[in-house]
C-alpha positions in Angstrom: -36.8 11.2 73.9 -34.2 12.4 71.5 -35.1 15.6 69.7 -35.9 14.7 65.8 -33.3 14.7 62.9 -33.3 18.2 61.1 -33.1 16.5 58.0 -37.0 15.4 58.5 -40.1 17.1 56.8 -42.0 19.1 59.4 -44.5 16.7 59.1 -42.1 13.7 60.7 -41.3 16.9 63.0 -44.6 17.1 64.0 -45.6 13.9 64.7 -42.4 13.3 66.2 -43.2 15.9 69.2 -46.6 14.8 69.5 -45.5 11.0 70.5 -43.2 13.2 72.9 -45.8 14.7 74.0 -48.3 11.6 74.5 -45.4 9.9 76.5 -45.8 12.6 79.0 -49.7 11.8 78.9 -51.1 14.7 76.7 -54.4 13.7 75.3 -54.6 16.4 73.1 -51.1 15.4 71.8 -52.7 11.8 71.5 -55.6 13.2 69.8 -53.5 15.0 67.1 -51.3 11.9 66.6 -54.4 9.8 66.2 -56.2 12.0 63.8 -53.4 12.3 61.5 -52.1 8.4 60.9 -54.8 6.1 61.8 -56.3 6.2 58.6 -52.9 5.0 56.9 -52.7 2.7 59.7 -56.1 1.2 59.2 -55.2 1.0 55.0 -51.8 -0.9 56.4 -53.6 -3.8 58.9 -56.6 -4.3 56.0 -54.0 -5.4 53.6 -52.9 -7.8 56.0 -56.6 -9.1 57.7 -59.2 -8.1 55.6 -61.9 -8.8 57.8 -62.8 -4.8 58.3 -65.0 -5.4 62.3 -61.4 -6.8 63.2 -59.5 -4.4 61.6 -61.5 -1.3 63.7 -60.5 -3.8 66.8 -57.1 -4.0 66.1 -56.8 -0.5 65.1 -58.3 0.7 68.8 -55.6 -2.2 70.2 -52.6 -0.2 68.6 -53.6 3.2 69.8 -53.8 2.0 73.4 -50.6 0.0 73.3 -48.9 3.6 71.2 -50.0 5.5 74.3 -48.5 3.4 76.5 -45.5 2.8 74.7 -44.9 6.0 73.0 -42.0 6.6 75.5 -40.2 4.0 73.7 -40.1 5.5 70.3 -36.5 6.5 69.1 -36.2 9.8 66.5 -32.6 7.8 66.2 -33.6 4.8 65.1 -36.7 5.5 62.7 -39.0 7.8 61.6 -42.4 8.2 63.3 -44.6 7.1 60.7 -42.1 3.8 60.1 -42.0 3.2 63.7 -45.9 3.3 63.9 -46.4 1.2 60.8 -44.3 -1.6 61.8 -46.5 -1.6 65.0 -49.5 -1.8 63.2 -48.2 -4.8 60.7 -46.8 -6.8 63.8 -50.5 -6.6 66.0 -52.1 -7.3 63.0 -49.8 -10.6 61.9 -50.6 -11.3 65.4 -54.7 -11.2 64.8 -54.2 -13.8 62.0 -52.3 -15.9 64.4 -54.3 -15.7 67.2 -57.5 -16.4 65.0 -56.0 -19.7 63.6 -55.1 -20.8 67.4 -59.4 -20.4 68.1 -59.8 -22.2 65.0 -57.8 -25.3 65.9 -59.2 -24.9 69.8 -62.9 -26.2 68.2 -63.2 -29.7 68.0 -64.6 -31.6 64.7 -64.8 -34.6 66.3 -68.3 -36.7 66.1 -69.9 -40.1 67.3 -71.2 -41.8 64.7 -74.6 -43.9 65.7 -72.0 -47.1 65.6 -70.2 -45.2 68.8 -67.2 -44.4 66.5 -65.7 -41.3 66.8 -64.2 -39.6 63.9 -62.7 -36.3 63.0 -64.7 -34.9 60.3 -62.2 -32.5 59.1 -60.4 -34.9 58.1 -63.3 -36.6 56.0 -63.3 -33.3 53.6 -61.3 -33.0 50.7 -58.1 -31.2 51.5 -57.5 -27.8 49.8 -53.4 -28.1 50.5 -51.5 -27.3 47.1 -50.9 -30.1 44.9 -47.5 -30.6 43.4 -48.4 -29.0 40.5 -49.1 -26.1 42.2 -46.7 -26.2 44.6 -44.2 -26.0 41.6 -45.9 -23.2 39.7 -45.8 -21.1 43.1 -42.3 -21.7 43.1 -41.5 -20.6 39.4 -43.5 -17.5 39.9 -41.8 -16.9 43.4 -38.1 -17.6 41.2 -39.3 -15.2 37.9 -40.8 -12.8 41.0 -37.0 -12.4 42.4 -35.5 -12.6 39.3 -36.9 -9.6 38.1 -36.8 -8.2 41.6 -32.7 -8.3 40.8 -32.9 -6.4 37.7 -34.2 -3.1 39.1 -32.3 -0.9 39.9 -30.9 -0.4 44.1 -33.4 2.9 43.8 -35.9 1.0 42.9 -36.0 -2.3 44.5 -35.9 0.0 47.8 -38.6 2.1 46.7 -41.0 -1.0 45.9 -40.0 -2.8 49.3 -41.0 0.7 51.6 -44.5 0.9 49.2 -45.9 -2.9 49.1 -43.7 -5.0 52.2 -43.7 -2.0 54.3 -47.0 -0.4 53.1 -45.5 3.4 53.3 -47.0 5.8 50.6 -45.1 7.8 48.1 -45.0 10.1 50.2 -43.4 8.8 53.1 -41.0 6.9 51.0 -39.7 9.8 49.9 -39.9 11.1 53.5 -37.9 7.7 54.1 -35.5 8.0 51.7 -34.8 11.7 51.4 -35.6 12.1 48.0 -38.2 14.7 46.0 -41.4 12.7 45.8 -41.8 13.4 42.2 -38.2 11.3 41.8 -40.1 8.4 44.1 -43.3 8.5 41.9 -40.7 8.1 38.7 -38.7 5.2 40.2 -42.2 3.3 41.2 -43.3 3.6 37.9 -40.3 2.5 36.2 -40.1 -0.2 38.7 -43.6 -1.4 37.7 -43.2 -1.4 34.4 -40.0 -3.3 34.4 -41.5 -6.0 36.0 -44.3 -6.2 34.2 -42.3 -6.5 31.1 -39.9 -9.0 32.7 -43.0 -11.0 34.1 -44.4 -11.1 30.7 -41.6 -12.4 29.1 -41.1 -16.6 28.6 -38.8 -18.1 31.8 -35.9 -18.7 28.9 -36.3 -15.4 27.8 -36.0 -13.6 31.5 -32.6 -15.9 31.9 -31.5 -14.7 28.3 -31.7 -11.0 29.4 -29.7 -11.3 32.4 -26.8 -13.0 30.5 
């Protein structure tokens, strides 16, 4: 494993040498590492399956598959707590995936007393979107990106670390090498700009931009 970017904040450093270290098999190393990001780990998979007993599961899953894979991590390519957060987001988009394939295993199929069999699923009022609905999600996903564009590059890159990503301020600024009270600013900015945006009539929005 490379040795870590002197640019990094010791912290980075630190947990940097301790996946080093738990690719050589040090528990203690493993320990440390586990003690000091699983509970930003565990904030990042509830955000994506709130169901908290799975959540504990899937945590335990990525720790195992992090001590086996530790020796894979590259100080080159990301920083620790990025590498370890897109592991986390990726088993747990995999929980939801693998929960809707047991879902779909069960059948709902029934013999009525006539000897018919029917799907009863299909007997309950669907809950898809309506095209009503369908095009309100789609003007709120177009005002969404709309105001997404008039942000500044700081900013839009600062919200996409924070809520796609799910890094705190902190390790955006770690992230982006910036003083975390300049992050904290550009969030804030960020957040009020689209709330005002957001707020503001479609025609409105389009007459801004022009």
């Amino acid at each position: 494993m490379s040795a870590a970017p002197d640019t990094w904040s010791d912290r980075s450093t630190a947990l940097a040498e301790a996946l080093s270290r738990v690719s050589l098999g040090d528990r203690a190393a493993f320990r440390t590492l586990y003690q000091a990001t699983s509970a930003h780990l565990f904030g990042v998979i509830l955000r994506i399956n709130p169901d908290r007993p799975q959540a504990e599961d899937i945590l335990q899953e990525i720790y195992v598959s992090i001590w086996h894979a530790a020796k894979a991590f590259d100080p080159l390519r990301s920083q620790p707590m990025t590498w370890l957060t897109s592991i986390a987001r990726n088993r747990a988009i995999d929980s939801l995936r693998r929960r809707k394939a047991e879902v779909a295993t069960v059948s709902s199929n029934v013999v009525r007393d006539d000897g018919e069999e029917v799907d009863r699923l299909a007997e309950l009022p669907s809950d898809a979107a309506g095209p009503l609905e369908l095009l309100q999600r789609a003007a709120e996903a177009r005002a969404v990106t709309h105001c997404m564009q008039q942000l500044s590059a700081e900013q839009q890159q600062c919200m996409a670390l924070t809520y796609y990503q799910g890094l705190s301020h902190a390790e955006v600024a770690e992230h982006l090498a910036q003083p975390l009270g300049t992050v904290k600013s550009w969030v804030r900015r960020a957040l009020l700009a689209l709330k005002d945006c957001l707020g503001r009539p479609a025609d409105a929005r389009l007459a801004g931009k022009a």
